[in-house]
mmCIF file of the N, C-alpha and C atoms, coordinates in Angstrom:
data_MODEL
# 
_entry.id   MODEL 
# 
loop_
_atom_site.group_PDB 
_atom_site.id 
_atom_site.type_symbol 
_atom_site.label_atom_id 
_atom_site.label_alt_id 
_atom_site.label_comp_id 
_atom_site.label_asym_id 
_atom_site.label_entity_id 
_atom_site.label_seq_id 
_atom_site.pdbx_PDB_ins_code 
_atom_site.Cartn_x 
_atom_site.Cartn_y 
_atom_site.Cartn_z 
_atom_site.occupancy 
_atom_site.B_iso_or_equiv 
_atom_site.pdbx_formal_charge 
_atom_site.auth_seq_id 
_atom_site.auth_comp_id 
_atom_site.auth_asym_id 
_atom_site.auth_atom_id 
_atom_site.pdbx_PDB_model_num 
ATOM 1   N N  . UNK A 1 1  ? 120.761 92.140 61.790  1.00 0.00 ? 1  UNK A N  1 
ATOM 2   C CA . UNK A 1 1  ? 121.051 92.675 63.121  1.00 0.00 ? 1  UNK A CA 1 
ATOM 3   C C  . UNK A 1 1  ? 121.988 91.718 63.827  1.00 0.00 ? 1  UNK A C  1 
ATOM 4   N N  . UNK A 1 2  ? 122.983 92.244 64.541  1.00 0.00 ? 2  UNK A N  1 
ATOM 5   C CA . UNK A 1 2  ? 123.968 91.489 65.629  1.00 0.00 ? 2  UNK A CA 1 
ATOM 6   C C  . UNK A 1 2  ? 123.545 91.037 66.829  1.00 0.00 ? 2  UNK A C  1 
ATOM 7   N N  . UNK A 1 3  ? 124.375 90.173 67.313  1.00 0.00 ? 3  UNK A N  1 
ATOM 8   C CA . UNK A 1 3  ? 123.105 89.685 68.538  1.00 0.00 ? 3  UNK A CA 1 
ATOM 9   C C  . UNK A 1 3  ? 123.479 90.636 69.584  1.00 0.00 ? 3  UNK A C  1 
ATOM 10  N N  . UNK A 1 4  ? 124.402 91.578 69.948  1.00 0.00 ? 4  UNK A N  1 
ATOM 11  C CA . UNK A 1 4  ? 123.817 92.696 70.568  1.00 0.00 ? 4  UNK A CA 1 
ATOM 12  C C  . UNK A 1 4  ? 122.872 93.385 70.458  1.00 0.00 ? 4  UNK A C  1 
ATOM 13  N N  . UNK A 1 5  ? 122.109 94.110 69.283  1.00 0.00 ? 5  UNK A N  1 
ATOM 14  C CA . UNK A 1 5  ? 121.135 94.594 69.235  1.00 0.00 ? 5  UNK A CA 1 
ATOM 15  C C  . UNK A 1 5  ? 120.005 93.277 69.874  1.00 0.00 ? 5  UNK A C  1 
ATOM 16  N N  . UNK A 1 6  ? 120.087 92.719 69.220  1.00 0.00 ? 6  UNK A N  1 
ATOM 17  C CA . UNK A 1 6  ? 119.191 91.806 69.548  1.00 0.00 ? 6  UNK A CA 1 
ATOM 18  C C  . UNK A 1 6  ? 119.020 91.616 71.001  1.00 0.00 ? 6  UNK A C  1 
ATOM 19  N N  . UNK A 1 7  ? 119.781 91.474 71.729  1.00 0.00 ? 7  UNK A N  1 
ATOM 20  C CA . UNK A 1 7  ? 119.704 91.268 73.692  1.00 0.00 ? 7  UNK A CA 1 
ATOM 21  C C  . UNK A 1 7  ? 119.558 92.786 73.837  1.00 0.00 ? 7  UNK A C  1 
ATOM 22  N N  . UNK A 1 8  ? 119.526 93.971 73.649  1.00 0.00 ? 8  UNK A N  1 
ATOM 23  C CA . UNK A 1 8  ? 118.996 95.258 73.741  1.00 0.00 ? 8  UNK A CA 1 
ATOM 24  C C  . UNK A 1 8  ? 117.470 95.181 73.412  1.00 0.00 ? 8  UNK A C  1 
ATOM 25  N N  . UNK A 1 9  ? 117.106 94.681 71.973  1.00 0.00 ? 9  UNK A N  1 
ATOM 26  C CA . UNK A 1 9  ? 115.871 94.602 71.701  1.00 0.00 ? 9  UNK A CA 1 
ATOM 27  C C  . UNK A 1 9  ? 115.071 93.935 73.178  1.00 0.00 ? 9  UNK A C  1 
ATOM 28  N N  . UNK A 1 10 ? 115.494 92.531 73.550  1.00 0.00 ? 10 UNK A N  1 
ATOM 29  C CA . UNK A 1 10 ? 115.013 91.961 74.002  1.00 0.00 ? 10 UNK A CA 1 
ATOM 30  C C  . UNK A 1 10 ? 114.954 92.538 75.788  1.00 0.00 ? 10 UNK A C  1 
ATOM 31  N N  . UNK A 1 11 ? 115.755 93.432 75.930  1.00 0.00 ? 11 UNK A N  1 
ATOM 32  C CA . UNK A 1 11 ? 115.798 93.735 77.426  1.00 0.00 ? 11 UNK A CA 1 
ATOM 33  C C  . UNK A 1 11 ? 115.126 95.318 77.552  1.00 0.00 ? 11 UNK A C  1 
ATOM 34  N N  . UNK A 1 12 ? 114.918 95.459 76.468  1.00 0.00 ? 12 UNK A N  1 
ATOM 35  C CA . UNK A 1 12 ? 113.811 96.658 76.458  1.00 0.00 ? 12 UNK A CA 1 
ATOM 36  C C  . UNK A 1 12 ? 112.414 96.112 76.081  1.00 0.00 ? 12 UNK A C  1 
ATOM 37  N N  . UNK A 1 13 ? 112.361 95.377 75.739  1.00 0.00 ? 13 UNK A N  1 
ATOM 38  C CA . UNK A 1 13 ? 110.977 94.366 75.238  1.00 0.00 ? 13 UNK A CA 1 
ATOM 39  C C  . UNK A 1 13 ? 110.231 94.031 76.900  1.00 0.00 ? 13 UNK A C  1 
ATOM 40  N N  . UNK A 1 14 ? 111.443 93.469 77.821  1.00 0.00 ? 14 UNK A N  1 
ATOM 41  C CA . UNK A 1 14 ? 111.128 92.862 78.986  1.00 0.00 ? 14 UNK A CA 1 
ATOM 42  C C  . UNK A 1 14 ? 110.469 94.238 80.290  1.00 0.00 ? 14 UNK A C  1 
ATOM 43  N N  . UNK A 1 15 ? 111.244 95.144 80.060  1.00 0.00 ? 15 UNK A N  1 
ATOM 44  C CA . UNK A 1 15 ? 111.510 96.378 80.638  1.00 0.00 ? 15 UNK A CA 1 
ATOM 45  C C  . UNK A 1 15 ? 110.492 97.363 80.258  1.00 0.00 ? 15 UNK A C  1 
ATOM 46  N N  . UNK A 1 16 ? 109.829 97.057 79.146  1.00 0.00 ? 16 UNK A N  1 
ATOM 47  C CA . UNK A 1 16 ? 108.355 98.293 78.729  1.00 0.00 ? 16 UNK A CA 1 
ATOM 48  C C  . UNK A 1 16 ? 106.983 96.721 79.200  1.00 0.00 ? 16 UNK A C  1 
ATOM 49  N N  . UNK A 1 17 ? 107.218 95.739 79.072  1.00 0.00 ? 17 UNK A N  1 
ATOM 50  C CA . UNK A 1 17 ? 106.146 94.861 78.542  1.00 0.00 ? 17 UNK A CA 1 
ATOM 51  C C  . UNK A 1 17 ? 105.637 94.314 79.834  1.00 0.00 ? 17 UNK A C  1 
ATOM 52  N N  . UNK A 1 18 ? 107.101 93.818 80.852  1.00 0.00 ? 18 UNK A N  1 
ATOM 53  C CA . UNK A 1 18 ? 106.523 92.858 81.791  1.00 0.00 ? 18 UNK A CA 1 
ATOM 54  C C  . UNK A 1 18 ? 105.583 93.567 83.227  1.00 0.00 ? 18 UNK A C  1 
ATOM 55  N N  . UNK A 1 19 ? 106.074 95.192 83.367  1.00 0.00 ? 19 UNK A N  1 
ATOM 56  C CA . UNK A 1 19 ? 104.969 96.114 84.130  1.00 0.00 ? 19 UNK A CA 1 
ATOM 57  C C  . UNK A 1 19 ? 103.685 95.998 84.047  1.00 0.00 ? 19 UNK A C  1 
ATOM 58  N N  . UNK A 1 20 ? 103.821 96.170 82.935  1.00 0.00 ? 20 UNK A N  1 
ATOM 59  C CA . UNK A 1 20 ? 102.032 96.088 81.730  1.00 0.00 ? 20 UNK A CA 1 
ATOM 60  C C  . UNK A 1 20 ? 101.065 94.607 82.258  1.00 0.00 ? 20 UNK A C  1 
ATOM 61  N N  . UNK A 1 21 ? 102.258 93.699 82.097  1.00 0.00 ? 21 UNK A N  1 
ATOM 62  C CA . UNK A 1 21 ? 101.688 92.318 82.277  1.00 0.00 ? 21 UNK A CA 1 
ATOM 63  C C  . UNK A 1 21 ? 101.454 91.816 84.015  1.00 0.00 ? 21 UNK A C  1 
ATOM 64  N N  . UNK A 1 22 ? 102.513 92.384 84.675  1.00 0.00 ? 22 UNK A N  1 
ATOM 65  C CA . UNK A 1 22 ? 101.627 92.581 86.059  1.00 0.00 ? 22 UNK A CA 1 
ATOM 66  C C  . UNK A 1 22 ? 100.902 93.153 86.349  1.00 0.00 ? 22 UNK A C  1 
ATOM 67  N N  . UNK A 1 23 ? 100.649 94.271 85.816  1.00 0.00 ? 23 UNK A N  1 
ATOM 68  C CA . UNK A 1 23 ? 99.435  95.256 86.362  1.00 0.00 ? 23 UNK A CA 1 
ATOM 69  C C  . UNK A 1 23 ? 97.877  94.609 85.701  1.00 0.00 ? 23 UNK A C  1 
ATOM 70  N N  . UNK A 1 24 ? 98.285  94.344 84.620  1.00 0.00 ? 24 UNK A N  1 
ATOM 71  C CA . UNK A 1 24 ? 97.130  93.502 84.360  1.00 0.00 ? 24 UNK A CA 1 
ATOM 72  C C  . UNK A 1 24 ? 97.008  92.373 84.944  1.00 0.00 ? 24 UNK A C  1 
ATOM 73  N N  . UNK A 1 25 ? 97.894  91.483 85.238  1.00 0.00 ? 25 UNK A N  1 
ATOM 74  C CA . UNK A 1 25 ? 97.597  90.158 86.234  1.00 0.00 ? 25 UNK A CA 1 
ATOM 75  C C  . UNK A 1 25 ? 97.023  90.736 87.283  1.00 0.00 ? 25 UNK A C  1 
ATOM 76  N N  . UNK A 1 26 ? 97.816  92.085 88.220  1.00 0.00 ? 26 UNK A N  1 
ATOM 77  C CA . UNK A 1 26 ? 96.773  92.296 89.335  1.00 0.00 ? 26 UNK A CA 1 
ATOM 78  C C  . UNK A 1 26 ? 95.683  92.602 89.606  1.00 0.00 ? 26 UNK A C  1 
ATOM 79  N N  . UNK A 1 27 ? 95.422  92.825 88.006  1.00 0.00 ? 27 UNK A N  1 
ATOM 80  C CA . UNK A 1 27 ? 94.137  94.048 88.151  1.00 0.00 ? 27 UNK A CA 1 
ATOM 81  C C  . UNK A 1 27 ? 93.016  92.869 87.756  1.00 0.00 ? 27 UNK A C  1 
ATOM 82  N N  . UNK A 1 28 ? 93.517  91.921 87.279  1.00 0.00 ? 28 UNK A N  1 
ATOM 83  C CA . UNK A 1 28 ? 92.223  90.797 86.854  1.00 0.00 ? 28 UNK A CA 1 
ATOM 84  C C  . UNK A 1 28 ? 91.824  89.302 87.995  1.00 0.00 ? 28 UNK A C  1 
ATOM 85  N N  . UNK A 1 29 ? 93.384  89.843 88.960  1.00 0.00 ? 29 UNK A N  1 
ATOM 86  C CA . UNK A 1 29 ? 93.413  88.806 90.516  1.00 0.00 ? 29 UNK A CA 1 
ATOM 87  C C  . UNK A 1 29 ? 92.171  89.218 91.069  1.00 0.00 ? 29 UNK A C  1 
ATOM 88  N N  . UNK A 1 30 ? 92.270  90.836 91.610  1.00 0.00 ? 30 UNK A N  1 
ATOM 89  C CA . UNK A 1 30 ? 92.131  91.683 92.144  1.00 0.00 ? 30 UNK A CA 1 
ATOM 90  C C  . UNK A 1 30 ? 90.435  91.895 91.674  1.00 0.00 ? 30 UNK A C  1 
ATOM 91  N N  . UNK A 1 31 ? 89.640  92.341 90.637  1.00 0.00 ? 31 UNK A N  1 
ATOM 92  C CA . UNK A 1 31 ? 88.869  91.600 90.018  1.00 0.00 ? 31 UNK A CA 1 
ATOM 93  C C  . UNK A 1 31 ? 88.235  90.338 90.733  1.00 0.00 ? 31 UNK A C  1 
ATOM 94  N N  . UNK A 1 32 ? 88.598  88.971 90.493  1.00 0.00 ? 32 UNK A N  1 
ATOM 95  C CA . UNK A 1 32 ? 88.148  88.045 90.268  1.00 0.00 ? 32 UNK A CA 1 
ATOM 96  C C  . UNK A 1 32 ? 88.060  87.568 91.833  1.00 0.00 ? 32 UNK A C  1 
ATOM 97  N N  . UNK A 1 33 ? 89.295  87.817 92.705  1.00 0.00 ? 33 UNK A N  1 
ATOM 98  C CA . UNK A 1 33 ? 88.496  88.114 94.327  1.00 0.00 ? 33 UNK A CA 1 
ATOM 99  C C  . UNK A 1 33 ? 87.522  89.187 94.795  1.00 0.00 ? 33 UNK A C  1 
ATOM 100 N N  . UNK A 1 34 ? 87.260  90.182 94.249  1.00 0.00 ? 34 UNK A N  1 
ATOM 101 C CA . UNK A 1 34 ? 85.539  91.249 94.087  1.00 0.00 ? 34 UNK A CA 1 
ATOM 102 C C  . UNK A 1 34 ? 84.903  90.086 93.566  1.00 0.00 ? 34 UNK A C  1 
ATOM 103 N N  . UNK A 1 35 ? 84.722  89.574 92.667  1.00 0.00 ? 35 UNK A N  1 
ATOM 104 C CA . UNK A 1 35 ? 83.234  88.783 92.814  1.00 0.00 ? 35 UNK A CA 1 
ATOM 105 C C  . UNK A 1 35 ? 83.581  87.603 93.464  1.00 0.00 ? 35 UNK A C  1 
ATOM 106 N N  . UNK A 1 36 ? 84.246  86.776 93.672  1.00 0.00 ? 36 UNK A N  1 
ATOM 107 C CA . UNK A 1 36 ? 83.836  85.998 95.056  1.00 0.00 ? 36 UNK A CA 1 
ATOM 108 C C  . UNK A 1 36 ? 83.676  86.722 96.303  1.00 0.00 ? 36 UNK A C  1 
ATOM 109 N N  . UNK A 1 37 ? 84.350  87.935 96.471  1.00 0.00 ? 37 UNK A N  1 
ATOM 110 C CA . UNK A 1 37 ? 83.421  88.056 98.332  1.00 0.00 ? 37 UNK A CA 1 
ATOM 111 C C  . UNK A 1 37 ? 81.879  88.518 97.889  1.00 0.00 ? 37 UNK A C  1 
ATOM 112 N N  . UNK A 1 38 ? 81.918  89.167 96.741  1.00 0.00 ? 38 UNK A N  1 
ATOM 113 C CA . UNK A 1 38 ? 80.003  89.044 96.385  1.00 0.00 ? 38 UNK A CA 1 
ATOM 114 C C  . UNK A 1 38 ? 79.328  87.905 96.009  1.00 0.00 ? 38 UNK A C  1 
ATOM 115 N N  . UNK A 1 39 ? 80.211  86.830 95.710  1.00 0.00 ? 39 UNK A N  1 
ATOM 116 C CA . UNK A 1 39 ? 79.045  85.581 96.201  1.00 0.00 ? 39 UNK A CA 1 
ATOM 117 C C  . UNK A 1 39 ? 79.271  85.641 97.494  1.00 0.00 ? 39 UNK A C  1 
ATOM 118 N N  . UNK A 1 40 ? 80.360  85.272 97.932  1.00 0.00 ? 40 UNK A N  1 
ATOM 119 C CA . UNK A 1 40 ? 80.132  85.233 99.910  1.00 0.00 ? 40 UNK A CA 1 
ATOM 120 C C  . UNK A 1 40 ? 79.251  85.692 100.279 1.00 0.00 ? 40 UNK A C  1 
ATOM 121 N N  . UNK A 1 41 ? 78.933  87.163 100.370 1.00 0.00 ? 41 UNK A N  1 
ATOM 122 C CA . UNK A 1 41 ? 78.548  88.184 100.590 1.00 0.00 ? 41 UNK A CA 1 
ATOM 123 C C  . UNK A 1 41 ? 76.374  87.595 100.411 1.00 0.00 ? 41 UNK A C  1 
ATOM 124 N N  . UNK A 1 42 ? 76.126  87.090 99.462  1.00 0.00 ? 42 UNK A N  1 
ATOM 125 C CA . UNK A 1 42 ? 75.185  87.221 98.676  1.00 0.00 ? 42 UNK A CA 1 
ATOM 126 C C  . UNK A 1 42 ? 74.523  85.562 99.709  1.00 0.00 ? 42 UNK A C  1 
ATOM 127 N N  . UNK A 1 43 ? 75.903  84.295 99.774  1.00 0.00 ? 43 UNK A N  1 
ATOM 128 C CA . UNK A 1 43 ? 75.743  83.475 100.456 1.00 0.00 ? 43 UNK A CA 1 
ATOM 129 C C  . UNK A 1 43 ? 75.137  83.547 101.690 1.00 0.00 ? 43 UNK A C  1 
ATOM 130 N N  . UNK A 1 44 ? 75.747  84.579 102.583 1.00 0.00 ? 44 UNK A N  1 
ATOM 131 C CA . UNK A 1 44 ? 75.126  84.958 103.643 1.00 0.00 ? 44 UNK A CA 1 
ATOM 132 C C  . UNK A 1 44 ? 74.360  85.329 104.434 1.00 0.00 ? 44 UNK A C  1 
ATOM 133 N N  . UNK A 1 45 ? 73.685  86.064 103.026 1.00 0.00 ? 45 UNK A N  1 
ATOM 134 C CA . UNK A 1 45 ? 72.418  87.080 103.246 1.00 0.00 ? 45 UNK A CA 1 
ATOM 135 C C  . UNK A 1 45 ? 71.409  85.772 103.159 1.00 0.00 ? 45 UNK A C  1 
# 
């Protein structure tokens, strides 16, 4: 393969993959602040 294909490969690699990889970063942030306000939450009581 030429290194055009290759920077195509790679900018469709970035373009299907890195969505995926934020949505999962947010979704495991997003997550992991739900159980700290339920310790807060649990602290309080």
């Amino acid at each position: 393969m030429d290194r055009k294909n290759w920077n195509r490969l790679g900018l469709a690699a970035v373009i299907l993959l890195a969505p995926g990889g934020f949505i999962l970063g947010a979704t495991l942030a997003a997550r992991k602040w739900r159980e700290r306000q339920a310790e807060d939450r649990k602290d309080d009581d």
